[in-house]
C-alpha positions in Angstrom: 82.2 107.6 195.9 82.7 111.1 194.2 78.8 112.9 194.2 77.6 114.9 191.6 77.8 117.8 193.5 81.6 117.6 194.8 82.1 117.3 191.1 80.2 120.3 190.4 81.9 122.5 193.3 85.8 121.9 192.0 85.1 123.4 188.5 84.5 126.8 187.4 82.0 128.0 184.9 84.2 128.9 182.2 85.5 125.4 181.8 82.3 123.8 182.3 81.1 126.4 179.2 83.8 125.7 177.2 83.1 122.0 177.3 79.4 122.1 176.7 80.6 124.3 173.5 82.3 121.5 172.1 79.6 118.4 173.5 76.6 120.7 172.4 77.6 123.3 169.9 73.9 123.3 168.4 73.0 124.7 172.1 75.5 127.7 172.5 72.3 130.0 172.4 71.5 128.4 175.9 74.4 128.9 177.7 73.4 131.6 179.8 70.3 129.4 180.7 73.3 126.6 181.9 75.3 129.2 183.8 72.0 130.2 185.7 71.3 126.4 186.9 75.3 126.1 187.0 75.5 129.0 190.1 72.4 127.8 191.5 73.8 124.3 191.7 76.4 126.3 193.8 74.5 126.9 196.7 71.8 124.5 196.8 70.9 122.4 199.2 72.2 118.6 198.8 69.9 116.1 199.3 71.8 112.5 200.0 70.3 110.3 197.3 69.9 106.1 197.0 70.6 107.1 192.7 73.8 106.7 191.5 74.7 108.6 188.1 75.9 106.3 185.2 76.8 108.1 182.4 78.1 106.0 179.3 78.1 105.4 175.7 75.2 103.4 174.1 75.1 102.1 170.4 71.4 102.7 168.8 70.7 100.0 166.9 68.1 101.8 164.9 69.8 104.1 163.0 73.9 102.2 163.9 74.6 105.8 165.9 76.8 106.2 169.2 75.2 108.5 171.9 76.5 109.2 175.6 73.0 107.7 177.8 72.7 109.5 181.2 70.6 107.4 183.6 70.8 106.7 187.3 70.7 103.0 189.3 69.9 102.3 192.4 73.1 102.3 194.5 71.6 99.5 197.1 68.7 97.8 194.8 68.6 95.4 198.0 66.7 97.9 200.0 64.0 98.1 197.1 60.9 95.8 196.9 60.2 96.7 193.3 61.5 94.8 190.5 62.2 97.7 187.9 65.6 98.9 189.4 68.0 98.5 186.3 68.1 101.7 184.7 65.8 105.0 185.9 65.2 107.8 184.1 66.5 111.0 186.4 65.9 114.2 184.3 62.7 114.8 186.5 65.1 114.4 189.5 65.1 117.7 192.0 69.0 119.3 191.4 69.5 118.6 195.0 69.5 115.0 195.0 71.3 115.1 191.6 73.8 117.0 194.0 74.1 113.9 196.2 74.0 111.5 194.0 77.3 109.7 193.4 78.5 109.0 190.2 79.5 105.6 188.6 83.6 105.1 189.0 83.2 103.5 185.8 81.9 106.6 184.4 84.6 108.1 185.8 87.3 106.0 183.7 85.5 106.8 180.7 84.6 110.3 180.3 86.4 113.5 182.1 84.7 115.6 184.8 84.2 118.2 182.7 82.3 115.9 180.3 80.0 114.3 183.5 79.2 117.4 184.5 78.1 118.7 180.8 76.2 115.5 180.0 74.6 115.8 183.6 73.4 119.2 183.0 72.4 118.2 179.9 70.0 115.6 181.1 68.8 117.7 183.9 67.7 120.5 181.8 65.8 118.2 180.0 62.5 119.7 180.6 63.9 122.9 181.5 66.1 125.3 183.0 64.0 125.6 186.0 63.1 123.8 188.4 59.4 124.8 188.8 59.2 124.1 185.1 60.5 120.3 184.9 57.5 120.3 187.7 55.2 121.8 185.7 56.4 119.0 183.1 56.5 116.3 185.2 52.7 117.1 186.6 51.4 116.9 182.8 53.0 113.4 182.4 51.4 112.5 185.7 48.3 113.7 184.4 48.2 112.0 181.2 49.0 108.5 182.7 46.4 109.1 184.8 43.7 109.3 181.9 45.2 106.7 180.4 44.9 104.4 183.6 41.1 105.6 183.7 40.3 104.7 179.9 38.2 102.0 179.3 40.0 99.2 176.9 38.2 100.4 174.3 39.2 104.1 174.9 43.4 102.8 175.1 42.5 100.9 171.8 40.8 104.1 170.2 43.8 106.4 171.6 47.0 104.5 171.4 49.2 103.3 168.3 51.3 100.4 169.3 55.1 101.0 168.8 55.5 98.4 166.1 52.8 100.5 164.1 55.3 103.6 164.5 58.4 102.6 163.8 56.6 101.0 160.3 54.9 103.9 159.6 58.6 105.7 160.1 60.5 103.3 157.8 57.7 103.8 155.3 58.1 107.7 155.8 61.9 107.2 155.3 
């Protein structure tokens, strides 16, 4: 299968820029920050990875809206014990495994390379165009499940709003 990275490697900046102009045009004051982690894609060491990128089109039911969904699977769930392998979440990922992860041929059929690799970069800027920062961010979510896994049940009760709660308090707010 075709990796992230040997996508990454057969395109040049320009058209990788032109096309996150058109996917993202509400972002074109970042593009320098995407041509930094674009070149340091470039030489980075690449990690083989058990991930494989899916990138696809998902309907939100919520508001009837189309978005492109950028997630990762296992590519051999047999080899894992746990029972949540469907769909992970990979903006945390380090850039070199996103570099070795394959990419879905499906994904392939339905959007260009130029698109994968925008979307990609996309998702893995997520928390930020640095890799020390999507850390940083990543070590505060760790933290803060950790408090939460410490509180008392009276503590979660006290601290928490359950999701039905939101999303009435957002149609109310509508």
């Amino acid at each position: 299968m075709t990796t992230f990275g040997q996508l990454v490697k057969s395109h040049s900046w320009l058209s990788i820029k032109l096309k996150l102009e058109t996917l993202f045009p509400d972002q074109n004051d970042l593009l320098d920050d995407y041509e930094n982690v674009f070149c340091k894609l470039q030489t980075i060491p690449i990690q083989e990875s058990n991930v494989t990128i899916d990138v696809q089109w998902v309907h939100d039911d919520y508001d009837n809206s189309e978005y492109v969904d950028v997630s990762g699977y296992y590519t051999n769930p047999n080899e894992r014990t746990d029972e949540y392998s469907n769909s992970l979440a990979i903006e945390f990922t380090p850039w070199q495994e996103w570099m070795g992860m394959p990419v879905n041929p499906e994904s392939l059929k339905l959007f260009s390379e130029l698109e994968i690799i925008a979307y990609c970069l996309n998702e893995m800027t997520f928390a930020g165009f640095d890799q020390e920062e999507i850390h940083g961010e990543m070590n505060k979510i760790r933290q803060i499940a950790k408090e939460y896994d410490e509180m008392t049940p009276e503590e979660k009760k006290l601290n928490t709003t359950r999701l039905d709660d939101v999303i009435k308090k957002h149609q109310k707010n509508r």
